[in-house]
Backbone as JSON Lines, residues from 0, in Angstrom:
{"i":0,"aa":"X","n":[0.85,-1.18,0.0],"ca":[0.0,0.0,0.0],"c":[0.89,1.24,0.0]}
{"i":1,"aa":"X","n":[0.96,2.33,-1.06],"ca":[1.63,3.35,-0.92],"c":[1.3,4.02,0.37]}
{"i":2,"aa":"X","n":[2.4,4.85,0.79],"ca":[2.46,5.21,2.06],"c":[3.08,6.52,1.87]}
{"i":3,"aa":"X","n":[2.97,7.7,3.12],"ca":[3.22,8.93,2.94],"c":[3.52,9.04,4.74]}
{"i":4,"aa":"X","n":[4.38,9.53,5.05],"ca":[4.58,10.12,6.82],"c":[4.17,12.06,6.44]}
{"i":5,"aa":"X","n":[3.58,11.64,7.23],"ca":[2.95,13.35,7.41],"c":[3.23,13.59,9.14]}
{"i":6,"aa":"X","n":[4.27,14.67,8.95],"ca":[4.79,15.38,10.42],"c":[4.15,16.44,10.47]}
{"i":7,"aa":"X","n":[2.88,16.56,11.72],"ca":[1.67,17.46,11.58],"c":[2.8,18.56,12.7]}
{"i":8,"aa":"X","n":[3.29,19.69,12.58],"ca":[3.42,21.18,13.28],"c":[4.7,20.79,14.34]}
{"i":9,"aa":"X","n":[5.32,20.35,14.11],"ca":[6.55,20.27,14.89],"c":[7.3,21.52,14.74]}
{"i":10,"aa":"X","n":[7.01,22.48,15.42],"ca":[7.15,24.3,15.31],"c":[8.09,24.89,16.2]}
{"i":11,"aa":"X","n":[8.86,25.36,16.77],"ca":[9.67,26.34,17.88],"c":[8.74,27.01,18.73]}
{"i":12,"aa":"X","n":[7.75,27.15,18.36],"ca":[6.6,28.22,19.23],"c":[5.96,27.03,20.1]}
{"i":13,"aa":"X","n":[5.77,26.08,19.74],"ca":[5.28,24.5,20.45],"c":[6.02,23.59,21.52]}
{"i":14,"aa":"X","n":[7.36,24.03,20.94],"ca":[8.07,23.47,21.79],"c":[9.31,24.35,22.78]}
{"i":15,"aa":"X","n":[8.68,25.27,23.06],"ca":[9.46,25.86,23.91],"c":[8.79,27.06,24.83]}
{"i":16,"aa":"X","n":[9.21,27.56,25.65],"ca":[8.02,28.34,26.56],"c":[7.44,28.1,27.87]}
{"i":17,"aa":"X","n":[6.34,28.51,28.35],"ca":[5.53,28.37,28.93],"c":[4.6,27.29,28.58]}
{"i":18,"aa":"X","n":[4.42,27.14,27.2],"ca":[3.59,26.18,26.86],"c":[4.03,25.41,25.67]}
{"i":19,"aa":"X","n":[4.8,24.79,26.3],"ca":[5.6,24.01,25.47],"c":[5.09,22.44,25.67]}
{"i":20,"aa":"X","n":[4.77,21.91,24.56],"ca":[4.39,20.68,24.74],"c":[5.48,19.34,25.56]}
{"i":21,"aa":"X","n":[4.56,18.39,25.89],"ca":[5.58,17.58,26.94],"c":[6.67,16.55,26.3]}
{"i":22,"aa":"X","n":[7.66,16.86,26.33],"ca":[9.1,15.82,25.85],"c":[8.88,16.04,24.69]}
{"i":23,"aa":"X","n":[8.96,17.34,24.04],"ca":[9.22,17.71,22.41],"c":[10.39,17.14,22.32]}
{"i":24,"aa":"X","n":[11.82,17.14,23.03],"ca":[12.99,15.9,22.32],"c":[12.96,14.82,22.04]}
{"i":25,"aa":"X","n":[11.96,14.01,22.89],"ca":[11.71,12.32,22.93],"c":[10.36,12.5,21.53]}
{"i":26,"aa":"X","n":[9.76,12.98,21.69],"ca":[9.01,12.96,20.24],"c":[9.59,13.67,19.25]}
{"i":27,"aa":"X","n":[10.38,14.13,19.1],"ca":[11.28,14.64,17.92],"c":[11.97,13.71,17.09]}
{"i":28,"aa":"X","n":[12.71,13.0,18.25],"ca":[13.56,11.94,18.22],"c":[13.18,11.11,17.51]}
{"i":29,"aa":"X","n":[11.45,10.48,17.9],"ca":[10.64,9.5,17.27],"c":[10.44,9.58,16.21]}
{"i":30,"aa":"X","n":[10.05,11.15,15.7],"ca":[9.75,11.43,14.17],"c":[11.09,11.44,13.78]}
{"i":31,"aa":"X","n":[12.07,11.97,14.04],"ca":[13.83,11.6,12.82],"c":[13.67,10.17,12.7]}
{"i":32,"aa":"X","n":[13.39,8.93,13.53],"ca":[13.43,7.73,13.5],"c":[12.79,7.32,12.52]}
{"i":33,"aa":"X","n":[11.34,7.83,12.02],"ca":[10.39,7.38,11.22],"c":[10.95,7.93,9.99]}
{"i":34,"aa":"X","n":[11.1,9.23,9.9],"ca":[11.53,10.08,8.71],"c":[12.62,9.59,8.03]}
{"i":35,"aa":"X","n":[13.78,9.18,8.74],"ca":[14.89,8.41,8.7],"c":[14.71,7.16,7.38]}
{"i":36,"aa":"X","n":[13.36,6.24,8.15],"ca":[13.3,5.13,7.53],"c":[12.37,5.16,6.27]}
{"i":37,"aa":"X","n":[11.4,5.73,6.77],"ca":[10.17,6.37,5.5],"c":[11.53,6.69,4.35]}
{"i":38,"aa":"X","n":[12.42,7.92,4.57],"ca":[13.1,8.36,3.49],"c":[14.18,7.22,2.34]}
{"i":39,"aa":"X","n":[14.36,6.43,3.53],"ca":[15.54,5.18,3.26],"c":[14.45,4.34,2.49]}
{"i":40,"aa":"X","n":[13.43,4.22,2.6],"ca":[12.4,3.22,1.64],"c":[11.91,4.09,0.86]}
{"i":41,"aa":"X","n":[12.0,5.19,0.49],"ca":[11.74,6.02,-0.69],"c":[10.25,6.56,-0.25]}
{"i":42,"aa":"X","n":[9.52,6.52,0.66],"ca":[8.38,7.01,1.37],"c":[8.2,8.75,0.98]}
{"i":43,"aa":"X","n":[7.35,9.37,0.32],"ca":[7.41,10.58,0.64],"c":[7.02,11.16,2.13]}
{"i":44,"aa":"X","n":[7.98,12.17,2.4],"ca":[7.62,12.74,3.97],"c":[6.96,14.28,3.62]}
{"i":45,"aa":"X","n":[5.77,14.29,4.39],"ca":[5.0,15.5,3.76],"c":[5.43,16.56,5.28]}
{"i":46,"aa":"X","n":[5.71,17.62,5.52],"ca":[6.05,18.22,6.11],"c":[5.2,20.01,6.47]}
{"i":47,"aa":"X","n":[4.26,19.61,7.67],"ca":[3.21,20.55,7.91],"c":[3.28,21.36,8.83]}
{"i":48,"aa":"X","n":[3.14,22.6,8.63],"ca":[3.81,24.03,9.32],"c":[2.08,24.95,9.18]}
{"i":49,"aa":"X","n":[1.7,24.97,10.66],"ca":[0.39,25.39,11.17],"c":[1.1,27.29,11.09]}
{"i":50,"aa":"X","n":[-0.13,27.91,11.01],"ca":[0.43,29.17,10.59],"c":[-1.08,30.23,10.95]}
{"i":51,"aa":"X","n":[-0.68,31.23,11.87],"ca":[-2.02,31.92,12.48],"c":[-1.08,32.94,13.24]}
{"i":52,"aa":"X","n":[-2.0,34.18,13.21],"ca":[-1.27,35.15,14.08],"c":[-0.9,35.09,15.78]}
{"i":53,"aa":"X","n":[0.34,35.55,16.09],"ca":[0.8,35.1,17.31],"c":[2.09,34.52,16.92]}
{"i":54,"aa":"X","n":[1.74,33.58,17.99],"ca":[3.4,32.72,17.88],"c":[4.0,32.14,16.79]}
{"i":55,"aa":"X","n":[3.0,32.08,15.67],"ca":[2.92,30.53,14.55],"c":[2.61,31.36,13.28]}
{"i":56,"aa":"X","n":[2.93,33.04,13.51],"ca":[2.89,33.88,12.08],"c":[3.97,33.49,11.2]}
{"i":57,"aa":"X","n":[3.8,32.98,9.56],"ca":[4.47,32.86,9.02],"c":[5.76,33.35,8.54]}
{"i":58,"aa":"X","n":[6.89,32.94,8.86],"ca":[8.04,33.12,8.69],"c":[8.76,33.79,10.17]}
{"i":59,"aa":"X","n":[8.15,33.65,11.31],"ca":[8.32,33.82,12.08],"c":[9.14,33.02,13.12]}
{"i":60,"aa":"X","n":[9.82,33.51,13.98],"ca":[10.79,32.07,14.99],"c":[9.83,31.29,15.17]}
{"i":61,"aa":"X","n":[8.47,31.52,15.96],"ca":[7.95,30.45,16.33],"c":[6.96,29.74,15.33]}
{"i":62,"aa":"X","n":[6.85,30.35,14.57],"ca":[6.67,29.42,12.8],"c":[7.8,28.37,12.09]}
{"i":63,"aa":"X","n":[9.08,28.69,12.45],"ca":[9.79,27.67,12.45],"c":[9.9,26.41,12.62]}
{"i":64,"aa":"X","n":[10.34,25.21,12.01],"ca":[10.65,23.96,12.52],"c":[11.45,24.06,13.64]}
{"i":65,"aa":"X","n":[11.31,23.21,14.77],"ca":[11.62,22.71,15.71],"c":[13.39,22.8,15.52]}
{"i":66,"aa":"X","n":[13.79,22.9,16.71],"ca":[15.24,22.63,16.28],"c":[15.32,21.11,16.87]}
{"i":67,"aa":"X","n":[16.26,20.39,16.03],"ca":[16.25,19.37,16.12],"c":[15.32,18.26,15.12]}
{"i":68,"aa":"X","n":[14.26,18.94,14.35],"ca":[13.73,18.27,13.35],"c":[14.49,17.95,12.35]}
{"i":69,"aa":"X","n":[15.31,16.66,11.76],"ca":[15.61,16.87,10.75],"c":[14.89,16.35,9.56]}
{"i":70,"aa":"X","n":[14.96,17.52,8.22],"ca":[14.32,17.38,7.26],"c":[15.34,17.39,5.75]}
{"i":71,"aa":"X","n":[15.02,17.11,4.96],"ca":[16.05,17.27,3.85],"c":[15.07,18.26,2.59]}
{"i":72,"aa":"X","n":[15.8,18.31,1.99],"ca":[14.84,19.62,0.59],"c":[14.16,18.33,-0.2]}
{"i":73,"aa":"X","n":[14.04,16.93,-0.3],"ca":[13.16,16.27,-0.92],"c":[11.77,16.3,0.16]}
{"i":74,"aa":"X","n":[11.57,16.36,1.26],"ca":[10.48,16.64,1.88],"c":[9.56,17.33,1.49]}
{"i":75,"aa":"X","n":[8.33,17.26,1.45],"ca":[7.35,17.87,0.78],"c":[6.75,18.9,1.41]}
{"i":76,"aa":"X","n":[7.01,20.73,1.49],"ca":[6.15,21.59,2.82],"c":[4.85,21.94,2.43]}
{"i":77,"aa":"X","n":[4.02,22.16,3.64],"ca":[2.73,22.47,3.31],"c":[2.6,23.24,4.5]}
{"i":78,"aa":"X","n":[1.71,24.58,4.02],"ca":[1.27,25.15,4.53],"c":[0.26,25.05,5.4]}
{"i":79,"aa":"X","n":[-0.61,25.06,6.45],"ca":[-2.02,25.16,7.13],"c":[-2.75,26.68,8.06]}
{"i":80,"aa":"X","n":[-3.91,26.23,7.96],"ca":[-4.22,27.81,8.82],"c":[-5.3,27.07,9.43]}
{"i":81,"aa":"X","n":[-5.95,25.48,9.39],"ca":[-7.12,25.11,10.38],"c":[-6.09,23.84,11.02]}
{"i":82,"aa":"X","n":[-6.76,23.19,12.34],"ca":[-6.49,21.86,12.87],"c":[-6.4,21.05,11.73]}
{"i":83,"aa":"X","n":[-6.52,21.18,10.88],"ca":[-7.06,19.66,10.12],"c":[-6.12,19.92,8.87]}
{"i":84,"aa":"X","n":[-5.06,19.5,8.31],"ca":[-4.27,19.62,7.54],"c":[-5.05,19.23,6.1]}
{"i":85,"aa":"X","n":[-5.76,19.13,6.11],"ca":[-6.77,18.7,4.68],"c":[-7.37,20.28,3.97]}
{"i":86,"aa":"X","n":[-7.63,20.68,5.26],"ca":[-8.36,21.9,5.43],"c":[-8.07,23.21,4.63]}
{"i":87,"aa":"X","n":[-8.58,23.43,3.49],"ca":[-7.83,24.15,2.51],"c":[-6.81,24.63,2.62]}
{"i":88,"aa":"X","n":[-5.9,23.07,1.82],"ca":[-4.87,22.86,1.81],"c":[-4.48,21.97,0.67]}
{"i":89,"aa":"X","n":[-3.48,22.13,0.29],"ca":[-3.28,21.05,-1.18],"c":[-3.04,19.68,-0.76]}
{"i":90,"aa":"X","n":[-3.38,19.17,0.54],"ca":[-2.55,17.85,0.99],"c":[-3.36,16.8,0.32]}
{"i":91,"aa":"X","n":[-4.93,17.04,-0.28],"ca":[-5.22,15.83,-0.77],"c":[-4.99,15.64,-2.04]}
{"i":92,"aa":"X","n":[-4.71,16.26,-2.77],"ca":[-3.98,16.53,-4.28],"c":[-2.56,16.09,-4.14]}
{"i":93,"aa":"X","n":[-1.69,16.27,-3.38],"ca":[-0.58,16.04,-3.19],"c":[-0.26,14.42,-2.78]}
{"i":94,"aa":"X","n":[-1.35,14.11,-2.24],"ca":[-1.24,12.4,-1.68],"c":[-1.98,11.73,-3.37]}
{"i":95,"aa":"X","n":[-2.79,12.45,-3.8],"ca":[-3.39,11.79,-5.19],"c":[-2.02,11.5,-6.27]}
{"i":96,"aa":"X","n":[-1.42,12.93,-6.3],"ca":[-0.37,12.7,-7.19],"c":[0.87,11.52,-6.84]}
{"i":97,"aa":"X","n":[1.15,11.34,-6.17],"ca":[1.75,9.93,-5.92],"c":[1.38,9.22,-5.42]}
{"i":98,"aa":"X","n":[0.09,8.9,-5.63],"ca":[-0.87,7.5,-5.42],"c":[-0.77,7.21,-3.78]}
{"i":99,"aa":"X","n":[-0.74,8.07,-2.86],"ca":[-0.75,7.27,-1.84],"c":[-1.93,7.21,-1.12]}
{"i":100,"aa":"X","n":[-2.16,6.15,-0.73],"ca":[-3.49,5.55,-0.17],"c":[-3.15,5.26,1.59]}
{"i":101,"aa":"X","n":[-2.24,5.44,2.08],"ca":[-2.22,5.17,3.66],"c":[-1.63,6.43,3.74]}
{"i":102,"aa":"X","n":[-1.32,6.58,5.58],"ca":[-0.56,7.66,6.14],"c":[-0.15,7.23,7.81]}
{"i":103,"aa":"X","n":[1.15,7.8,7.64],"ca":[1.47,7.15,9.0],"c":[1.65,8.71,9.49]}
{"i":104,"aa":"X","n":[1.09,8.87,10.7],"ca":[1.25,10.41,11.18],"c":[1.81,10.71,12.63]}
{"i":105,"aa":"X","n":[2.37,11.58,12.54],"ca":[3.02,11.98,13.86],"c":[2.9,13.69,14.25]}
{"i":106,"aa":"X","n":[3.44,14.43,15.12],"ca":[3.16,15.04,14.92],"c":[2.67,16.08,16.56]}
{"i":107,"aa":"X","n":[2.19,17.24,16.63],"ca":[2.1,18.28,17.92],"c":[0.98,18.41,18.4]}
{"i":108,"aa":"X","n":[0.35,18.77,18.88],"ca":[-0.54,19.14,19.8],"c":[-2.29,18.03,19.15]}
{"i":109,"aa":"X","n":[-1.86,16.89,20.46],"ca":[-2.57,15.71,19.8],"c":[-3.83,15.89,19.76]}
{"i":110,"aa":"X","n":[-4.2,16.95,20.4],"ca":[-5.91,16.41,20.68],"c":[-6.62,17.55,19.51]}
{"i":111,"aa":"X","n":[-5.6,18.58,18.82],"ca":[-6.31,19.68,17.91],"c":[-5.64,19.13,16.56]}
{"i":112,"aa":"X","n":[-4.86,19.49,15.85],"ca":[-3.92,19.33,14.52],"c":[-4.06,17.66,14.73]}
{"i":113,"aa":"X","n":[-3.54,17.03,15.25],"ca":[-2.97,15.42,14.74],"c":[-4.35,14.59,14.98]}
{"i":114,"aa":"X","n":[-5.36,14.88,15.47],"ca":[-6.69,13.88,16.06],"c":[-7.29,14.8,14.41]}
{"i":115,"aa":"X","n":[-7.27,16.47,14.3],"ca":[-8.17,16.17,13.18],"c":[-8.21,15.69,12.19]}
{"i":116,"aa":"X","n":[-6.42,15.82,11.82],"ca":[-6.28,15.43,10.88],"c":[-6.42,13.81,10.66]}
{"i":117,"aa":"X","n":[-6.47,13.08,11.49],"ca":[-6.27,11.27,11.16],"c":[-7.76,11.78,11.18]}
{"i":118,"aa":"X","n":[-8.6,11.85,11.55],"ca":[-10.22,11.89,11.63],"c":[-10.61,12.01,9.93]}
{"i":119,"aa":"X","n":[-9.96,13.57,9.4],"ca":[-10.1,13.45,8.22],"c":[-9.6,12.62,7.17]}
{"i":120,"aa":"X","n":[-8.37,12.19,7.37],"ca":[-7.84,11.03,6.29],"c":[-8.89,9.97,6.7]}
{"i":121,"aa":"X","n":[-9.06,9.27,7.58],"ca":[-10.2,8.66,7.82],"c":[-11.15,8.4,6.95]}
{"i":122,"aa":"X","n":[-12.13,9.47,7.29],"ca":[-13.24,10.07,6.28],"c":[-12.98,10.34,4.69]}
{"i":123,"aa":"X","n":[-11.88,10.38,4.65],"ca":[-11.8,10.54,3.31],"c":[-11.39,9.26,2.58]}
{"i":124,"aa":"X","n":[-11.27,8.3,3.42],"ca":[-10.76,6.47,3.0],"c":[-9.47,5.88,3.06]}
{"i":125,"aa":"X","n":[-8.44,7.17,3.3],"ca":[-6.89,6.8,4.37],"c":[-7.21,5.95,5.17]}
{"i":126,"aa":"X","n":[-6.27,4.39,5.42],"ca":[-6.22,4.1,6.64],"c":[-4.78,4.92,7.14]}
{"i":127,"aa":"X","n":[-4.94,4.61,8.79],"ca":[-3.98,5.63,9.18],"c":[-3.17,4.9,10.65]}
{"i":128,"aa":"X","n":[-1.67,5.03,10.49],"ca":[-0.84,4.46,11.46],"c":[-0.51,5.42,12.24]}
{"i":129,"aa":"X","n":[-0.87,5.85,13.63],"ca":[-0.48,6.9,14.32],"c":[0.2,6.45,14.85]}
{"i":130,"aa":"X","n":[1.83,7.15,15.11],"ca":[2.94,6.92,16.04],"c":[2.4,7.19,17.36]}
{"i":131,"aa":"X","n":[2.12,5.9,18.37],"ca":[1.89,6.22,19.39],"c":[3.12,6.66,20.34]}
{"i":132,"aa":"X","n":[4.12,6.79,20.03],"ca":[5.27,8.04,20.86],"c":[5.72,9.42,19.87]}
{"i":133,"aa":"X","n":[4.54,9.08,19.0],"ca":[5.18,10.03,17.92],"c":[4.23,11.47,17.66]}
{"i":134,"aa":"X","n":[3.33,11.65,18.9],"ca":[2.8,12.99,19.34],"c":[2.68,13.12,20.51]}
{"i":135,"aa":"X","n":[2.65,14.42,20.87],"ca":[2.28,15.19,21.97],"c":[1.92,16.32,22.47]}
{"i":136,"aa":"X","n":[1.22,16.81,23.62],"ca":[0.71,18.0,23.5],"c":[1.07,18.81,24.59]}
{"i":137,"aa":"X","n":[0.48,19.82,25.05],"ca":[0.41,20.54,26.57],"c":[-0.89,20.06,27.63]}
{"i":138,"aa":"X","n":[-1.12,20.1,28.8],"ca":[-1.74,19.84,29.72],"c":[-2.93,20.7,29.37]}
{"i":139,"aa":"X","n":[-4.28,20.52,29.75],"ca":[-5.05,21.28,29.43],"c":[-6.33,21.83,30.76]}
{"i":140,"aa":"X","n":[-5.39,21.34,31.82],"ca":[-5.97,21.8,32.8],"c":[-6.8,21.14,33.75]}
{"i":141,"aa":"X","n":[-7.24,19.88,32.91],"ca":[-8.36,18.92,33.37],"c":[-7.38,17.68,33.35]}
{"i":142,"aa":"X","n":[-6.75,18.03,32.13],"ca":[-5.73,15.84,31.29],"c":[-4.77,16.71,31.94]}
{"i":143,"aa":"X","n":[-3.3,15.49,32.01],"ca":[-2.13,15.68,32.07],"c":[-1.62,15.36,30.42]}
{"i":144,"aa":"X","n":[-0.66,15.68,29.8],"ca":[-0.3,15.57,28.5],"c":[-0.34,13.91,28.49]}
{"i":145,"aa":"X","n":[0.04,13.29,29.09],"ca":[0.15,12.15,28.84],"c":[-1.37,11.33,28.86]}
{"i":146,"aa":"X","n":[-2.0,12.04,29.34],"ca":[-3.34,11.21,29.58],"c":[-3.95,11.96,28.36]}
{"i":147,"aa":"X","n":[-3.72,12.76,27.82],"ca":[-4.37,13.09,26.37],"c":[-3.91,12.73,25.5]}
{"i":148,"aa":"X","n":[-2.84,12.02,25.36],"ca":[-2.51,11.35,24.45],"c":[-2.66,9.95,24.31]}
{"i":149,"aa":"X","n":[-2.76,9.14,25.87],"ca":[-3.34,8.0,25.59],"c":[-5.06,8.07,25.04]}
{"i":150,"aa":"X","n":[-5.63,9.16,25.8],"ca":[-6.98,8.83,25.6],"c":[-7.15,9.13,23.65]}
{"i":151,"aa":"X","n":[-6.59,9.64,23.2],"ca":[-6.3,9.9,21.52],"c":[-6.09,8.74,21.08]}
{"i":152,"aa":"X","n":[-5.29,7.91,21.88],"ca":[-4.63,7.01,21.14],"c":[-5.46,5.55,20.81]}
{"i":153,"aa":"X","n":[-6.37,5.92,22.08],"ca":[-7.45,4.83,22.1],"c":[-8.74,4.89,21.6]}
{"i":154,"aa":"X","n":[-8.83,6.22,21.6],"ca":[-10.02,6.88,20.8],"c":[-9.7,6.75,19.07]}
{"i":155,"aa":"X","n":[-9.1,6.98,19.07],"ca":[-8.22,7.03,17.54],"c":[-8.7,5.91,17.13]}
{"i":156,"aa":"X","n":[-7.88,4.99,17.68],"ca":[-7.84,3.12,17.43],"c":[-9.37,2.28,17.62]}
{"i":157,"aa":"X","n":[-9.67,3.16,18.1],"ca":[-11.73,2.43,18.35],"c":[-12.61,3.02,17.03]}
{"i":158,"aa":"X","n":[-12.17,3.95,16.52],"ca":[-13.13,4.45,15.31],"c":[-13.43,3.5,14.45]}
{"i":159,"aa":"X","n":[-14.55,2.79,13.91],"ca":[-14.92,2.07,12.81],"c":[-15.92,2.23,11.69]}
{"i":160,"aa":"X","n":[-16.39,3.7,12.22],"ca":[-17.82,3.83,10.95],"c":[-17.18,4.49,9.47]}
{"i":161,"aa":"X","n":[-15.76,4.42,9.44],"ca":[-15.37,5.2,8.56],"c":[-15.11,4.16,7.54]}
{"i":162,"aa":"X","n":[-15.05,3.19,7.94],"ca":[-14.98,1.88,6.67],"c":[-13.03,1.12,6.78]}
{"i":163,"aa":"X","n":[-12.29,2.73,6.74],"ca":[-10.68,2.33,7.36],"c":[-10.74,2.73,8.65]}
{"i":164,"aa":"X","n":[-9.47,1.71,8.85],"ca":[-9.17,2.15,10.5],"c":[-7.87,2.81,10.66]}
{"i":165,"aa":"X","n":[-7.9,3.8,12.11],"ca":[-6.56,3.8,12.36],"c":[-6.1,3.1,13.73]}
{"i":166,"aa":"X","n":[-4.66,2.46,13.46],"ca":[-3.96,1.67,14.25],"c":[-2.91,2.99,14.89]}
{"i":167,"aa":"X","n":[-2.68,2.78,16.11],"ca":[-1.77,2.81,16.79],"c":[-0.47,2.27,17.32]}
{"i":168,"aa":"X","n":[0.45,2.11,16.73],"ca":[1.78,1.67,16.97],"c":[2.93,2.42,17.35]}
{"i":169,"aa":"X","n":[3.53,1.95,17.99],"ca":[5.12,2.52,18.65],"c":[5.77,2.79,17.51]}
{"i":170,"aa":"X","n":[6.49,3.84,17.3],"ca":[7.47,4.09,16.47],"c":[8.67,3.35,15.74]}
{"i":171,"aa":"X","n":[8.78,2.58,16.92],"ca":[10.13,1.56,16.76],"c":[9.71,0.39,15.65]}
{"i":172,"aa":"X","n":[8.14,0.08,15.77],"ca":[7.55,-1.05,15.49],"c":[6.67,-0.78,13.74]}
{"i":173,"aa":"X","n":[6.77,0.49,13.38],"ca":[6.36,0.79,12.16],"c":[7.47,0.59,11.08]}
{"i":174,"aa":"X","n":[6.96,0.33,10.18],"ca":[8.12,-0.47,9.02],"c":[7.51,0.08,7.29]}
{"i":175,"aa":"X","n":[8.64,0.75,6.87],"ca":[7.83,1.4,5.34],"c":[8.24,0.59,4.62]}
């Protein structure tokens, strides 16, 4: 099944601060691991940069990739301005043009950008492999980051009216 890694907002404004999401190095880490191998099997890596006034204004430090992301100039960038990377945005044209029919996703702030977007590949007939160490978010006052990302992860993995499913797997354990 053609395959595509889509790294949803791994940004400088996300990972650093006051509200900096939890263990942006250990999930960084996870996505070079995937990106790494996706690239070594010829996988296109689609590369998504959330963009809104504030911290995440375009061309701005905290519009920036992450330090520590590494990416190469065959990576594919895309722009966004909603949660949902579909969201007028060229990403489903861009997965048409090289036939890819799955998506393995990783990616920042799990419960807005990376939940809508697998929701929408979903719906649109993507099945979808979410790196379960391969997002994370900030605390939201009620969850601890970690408990919003399991509860994503299980919520994610229970969806079935969409016809595909998405699976949840460890990073280590995904194979392109």
């Amino acid at each position: 099944m053609p395959t595509a890694l889509l790294i949803i907002d791994v940004q400088h404004a996300l990972c650093t601060g006051p509200q900096a999401v939890a263990e942006p190095q250990r999930v960084i880490a996870s996505i070079n691991r995937l990106s790494q191998q996706a690239r070594a099997a010829h996988v296109p890596v689609i590369v998504v940069q959330h963009e809104n006034t504030g911290d995440l204004e375009h061309g701005s430090e905290g519009w920036q990739l992450a330090q520590g992301l590494e990416t190469v100039p065959q990576d594919a960038m895309l722009r966004k301005r909603g949660s949902d990377a579909f969201h007028q945005t060229d990403l489903q044209s861009m997965l048409k043009m090289r036939h890819i029919s799955h998506l393995v996703v990783c990616g920042m702030q799990t419960e807005f950008c990376v939940e809508s977007t697998v929701r929408r590949a979903l719906a649109l007939g993507y099945p979808v492999t979410l790196a379960a160490d391969g997002h994370t978010t900030t605390g939201n006052g009620v969850l601890a980051p970690a408990q919003i990302v399991a509860h994503h992860n299980k919520t994610l993995s229970s969806l079935g009216a969409y016809g595909v499913r998405a699976t949840v797997t460890a990073s280590q354990d995904i194979s392109f």
